[in-house]
C-alpha positions as CSV (number, residue, x, y, z in Angstrom):
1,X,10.7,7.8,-17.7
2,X,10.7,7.3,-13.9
3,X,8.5,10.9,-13.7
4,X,6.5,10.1,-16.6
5,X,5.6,6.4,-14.6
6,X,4.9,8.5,-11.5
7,X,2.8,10.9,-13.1
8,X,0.9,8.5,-14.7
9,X,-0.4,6.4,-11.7
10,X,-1.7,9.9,-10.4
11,X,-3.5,10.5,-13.7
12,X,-5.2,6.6,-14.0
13,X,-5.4,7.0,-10.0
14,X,-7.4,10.1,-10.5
15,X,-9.9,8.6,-13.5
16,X,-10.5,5.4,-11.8
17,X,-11.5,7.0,-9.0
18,X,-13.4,9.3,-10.5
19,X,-15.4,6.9,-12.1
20,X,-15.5,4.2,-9.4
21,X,-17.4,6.4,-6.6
22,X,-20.2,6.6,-8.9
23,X,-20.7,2.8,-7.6
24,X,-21.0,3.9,-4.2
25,X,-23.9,6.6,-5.2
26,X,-21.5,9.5,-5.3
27,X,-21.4,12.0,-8.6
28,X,-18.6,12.6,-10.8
29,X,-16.9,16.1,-9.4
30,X,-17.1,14.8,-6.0
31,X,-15.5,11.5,-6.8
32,X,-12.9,13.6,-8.1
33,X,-12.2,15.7,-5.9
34,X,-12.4,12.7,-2.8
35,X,-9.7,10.8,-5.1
36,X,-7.3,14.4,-5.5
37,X,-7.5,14.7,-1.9
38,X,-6.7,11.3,-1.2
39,X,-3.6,12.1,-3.8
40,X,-2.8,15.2,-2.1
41,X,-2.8,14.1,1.4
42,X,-0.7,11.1,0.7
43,X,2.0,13.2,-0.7
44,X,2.2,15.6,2.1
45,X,2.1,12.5,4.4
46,X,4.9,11.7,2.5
47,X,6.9,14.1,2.9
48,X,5.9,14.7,6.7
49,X,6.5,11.1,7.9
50,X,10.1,10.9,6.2
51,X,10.9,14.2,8.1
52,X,9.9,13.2,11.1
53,X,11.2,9.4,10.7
54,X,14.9,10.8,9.7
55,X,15.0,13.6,13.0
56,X,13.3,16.6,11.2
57,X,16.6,16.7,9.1
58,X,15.0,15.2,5.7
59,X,12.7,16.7,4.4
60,X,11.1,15.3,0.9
61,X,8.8,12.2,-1.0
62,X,10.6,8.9,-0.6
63,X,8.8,5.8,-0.4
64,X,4.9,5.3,-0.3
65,X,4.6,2.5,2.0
66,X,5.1,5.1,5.3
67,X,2.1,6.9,4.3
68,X,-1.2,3.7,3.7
69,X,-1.0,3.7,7.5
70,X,-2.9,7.3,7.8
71,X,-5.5,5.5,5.3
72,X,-8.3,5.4,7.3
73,X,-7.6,9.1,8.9
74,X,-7.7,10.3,5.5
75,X,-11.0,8.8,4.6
76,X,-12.6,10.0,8.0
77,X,-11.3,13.5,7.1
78,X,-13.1,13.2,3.6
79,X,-16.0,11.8,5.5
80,X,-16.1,15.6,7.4
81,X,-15.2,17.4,4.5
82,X,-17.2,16.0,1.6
83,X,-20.6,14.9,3.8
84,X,-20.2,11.6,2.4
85,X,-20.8,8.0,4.5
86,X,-17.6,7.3,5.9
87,X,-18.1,3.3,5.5
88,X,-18.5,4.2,1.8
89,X,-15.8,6.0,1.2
90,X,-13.8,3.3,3.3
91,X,-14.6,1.0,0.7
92,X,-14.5,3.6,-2.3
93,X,-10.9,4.4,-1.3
94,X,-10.1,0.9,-0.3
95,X,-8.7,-0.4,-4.1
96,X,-7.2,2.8,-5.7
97,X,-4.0,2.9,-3.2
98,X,-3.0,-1.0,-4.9
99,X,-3.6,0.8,-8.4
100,X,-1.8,3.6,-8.0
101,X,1.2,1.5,-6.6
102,X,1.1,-0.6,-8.9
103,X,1.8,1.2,-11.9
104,X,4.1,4.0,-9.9
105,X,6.3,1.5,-8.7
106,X,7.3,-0.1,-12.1
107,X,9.4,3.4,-12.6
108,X,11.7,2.0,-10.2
109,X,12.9,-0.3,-13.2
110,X,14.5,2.5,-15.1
111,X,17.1,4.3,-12.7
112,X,17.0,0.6,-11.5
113,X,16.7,1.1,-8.0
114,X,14.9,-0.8,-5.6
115,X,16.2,-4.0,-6.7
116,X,16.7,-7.6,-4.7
117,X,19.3,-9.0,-3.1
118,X,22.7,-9.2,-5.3
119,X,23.0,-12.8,-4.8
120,X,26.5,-15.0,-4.5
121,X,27.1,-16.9,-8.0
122,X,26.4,-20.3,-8.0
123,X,23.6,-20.0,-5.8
124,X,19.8,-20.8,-6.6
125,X,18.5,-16.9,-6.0
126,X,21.2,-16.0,-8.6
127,X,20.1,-18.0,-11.1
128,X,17.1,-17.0,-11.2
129,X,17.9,-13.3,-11.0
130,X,20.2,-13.7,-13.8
131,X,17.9,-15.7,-15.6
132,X,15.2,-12.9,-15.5
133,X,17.4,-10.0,-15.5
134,X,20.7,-10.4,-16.3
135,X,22.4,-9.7,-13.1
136,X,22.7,-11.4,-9.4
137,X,19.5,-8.9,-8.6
138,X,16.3,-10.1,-8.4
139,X,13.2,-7.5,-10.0
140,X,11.7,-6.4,-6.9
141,X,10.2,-3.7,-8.4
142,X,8.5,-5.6,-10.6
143,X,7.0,-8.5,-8.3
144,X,5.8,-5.7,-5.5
145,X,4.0,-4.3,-9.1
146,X,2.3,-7.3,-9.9
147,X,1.4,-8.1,-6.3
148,X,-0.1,-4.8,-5.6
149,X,-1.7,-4.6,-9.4
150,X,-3.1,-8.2,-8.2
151,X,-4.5,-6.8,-4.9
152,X,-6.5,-4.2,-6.6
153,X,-7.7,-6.9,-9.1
154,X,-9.4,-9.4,-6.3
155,X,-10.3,-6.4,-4.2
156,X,-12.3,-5.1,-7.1
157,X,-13.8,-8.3,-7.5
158,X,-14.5,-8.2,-4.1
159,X,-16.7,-5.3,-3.9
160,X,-18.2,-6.2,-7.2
161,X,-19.7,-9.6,-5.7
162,X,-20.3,-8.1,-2.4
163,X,-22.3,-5.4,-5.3
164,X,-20.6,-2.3,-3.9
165,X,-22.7,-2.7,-0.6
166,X,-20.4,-0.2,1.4
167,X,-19.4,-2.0,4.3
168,X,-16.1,-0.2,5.2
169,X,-14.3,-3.4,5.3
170,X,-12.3,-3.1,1.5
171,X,-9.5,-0.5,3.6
172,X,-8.7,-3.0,5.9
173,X,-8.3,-5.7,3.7
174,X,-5.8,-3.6,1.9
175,X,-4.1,-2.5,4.7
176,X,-3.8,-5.7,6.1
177,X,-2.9,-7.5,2.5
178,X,-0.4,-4.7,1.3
179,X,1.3,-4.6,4.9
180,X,1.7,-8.2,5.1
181,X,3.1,-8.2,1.5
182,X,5.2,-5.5,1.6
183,X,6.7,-6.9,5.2
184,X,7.9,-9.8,3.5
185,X,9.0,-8.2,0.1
186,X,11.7,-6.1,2.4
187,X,13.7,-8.7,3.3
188,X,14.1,-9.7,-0.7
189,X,15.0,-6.1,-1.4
190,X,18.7,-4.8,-1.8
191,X,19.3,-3.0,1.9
192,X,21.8,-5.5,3.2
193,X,19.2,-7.0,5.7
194,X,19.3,-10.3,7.3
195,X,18.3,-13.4,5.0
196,X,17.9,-17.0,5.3
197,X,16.9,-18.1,1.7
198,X,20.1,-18.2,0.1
199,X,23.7,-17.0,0.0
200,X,24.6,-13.5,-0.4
201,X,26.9,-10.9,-0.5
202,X,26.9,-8.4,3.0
203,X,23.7,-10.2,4.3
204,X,23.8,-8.2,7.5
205,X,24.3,-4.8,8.3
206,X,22.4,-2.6,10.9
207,X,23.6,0.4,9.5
208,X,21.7,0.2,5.8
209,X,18.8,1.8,5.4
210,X,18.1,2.0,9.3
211,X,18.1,-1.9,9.6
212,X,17.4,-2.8,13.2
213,X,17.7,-6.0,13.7
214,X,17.8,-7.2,10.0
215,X,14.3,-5.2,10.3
216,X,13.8,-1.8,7.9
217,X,12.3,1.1,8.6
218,X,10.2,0.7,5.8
219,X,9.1,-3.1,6.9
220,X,8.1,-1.3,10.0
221,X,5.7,0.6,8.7
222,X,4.4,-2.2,6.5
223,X,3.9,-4.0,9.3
224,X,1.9,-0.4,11.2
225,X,-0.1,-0.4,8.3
226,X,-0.8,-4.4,8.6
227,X,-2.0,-3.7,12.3
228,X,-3.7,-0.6,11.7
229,X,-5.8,-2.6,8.9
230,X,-6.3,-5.7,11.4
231,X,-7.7,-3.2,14.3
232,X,-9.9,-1.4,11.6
233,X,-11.6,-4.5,10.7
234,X,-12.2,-5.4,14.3
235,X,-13.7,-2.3,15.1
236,X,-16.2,-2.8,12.1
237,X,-16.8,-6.1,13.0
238,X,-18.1,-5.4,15.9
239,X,-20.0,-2.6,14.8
240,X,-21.9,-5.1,12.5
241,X,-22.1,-7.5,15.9
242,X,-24.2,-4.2,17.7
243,X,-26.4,-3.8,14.5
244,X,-27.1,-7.1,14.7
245,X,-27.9,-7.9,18.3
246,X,-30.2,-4.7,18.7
247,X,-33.5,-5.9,16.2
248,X,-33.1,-9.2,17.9
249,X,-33.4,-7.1,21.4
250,X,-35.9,-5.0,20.1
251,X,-37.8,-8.0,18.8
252,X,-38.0,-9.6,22.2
C-alpha cells in the first residue's frame, strides 16, 4: 500500500500538472513534460542530498522535505530547457509540490512510521493520541497530509483570484508556508527531540535522527526551504519595485 500511495501522488502530480500549465498559456505535452521533470529532478535531489547529508555513505530516497529547497533552481532550469517564462512557471510549479505531498505522505500510515511523540499516560497529548488512534502516538502523518493538501487548496485559490497572472510569487509562498510548517511539525514527530508541550517518554536525545540541539536534520532543511522562499519573494518584490519606478521616470 505504502508504494501504491507513492506512486499515486506521482500519477495525480503528473495530471494536474499537466492540465494546470494550460492556465499559464502553455500546451498539453509541454506541461507534461515541465511537471516529469520537476518529478524526476526532485527524486534525484533526493537521493543526492541524503548522500551528501549522511557523509557520501547513504545513498538512497528518504524524506522529501530536503529536496523543496532546490525549487526554484529547478524551475530556472525548466525555464532554459523548455523556453518558457520563468515567472510563469514559478507560479505553474508553485502548488503541485503541496499536492503531491499531500497524498504521498498518507502512505506513511500503513508501515506506521513517521508517527508523534509516544506520550506519558495520563497526560493531555496522550489522550488525545489514544483517542484518535489508539496508542500514546499522535498521526503525524496524517496532519502534515491535511496541512500540505490545505496549502495546495488556498494556493490554488490564490492564483485563481490573482487569474493565473504569472507573477512568480506562488513558489515562495510555498516555500515559505511548507518550511514554516514542516519546522514546527518536527518537533511533534517521534525522533526523541526536545518538547515543551507535554510529558513524554525520552524527550531528549541528540543522538536520534541527527538531533542537534533538540533540532532535526530534517527541521533544518524546512527551515532552508522557509528562507530560500522568503529571499525569493524579496528578490521579486523588488523586481516589481524597478518595473514600477521606471514608467513613472520615463513619464517625467
Amino acid at each position: 500500500m505504502y508504494n501504491t500511495i507513492q506512486a499515486l501522488s506521482v500519477v495525480i502530480s503528473l495530471l494536474f500538472g499537466t492540465f494546470y500549465g494550460q492556465k499559464y498559456g502553455f500546451g498539453k505535452f509541454k506541461s507534461f513534460l515541465i511537471t516529469l521533470f520537476t518529478q524526476v529532478a526532485g527524486f534525484a535531489g533526493i537521493f543526492v542530498l541524503t548522500w551528501i547529508e549522511s557523509g557520501f555513505k547513504k545513498f538512497g530516497s528518504q524524506n522529501a522535505v530536503r529536496v523543496y529547497v532546490l525549487c526554484t533552481f529547478f524551475v530556472w532550469l525548466e525555464h532554459k530547457i523548455f523556453k518558457v517564462d520563468f515567472r510563469k512557471c514559478l507560479d505553474f510549479q508553485g502548488i503541485t509540490p503541496a499536492l503531491g505531498y499531500g497524498i504521498a505522505h498518507l502512505a506513511c500510515l500503513f508501515p506506521r512510521c513517521c508517527f508523534g511523540f509516544q506520550y506519558v499516560e495520563g497526560s493531555t497529548m496522550y489522550k488525545i493520541a489514544n483517542a484518535l488512534t489508539g496508542t500514546n502516538q499522535l498521526p503525524m502523518q496524517l496532519w502534515e497530509s491535511l496541512y500540505a493538501l490545505l496549502l495546495f487548496a488556498v494556493l490554488l485559490i490564490v492564483a485563481y483570484k490573482g487569474k493565473f497572472n504569472g507573477s512568480g510569487k506562488l513558489i515562495a509562498w510555498f516555500q515559505i508556508f511548507f518550511g514554516a510548517g514542516r519546522f514546527g511539525w518536527e518537533f511533534l514527530r517521534d525522533n526523541k527531540k526536545l518538547i515543551i508541550l507535554a510529558p513524554m517518554k525520552d524527550a531528549v536525545s541528540v543522538e536520534a535522527h541527527g538531533a542537534v540541539w533538540g533540532i532535526s536534520n530534517l527541521a533544518l532543511w524546512a527551515a532552508a526551504t522557509f528562507i530560500v522562499g522568503i529571499i525569493t519573494l524579496i528578490i521579486l518584490n523588488s523586481f516589481d519595485k524597478k518595473k514600477i519606478k521606471e514608467p513613472a521616470l520615463n513619464a517625467a
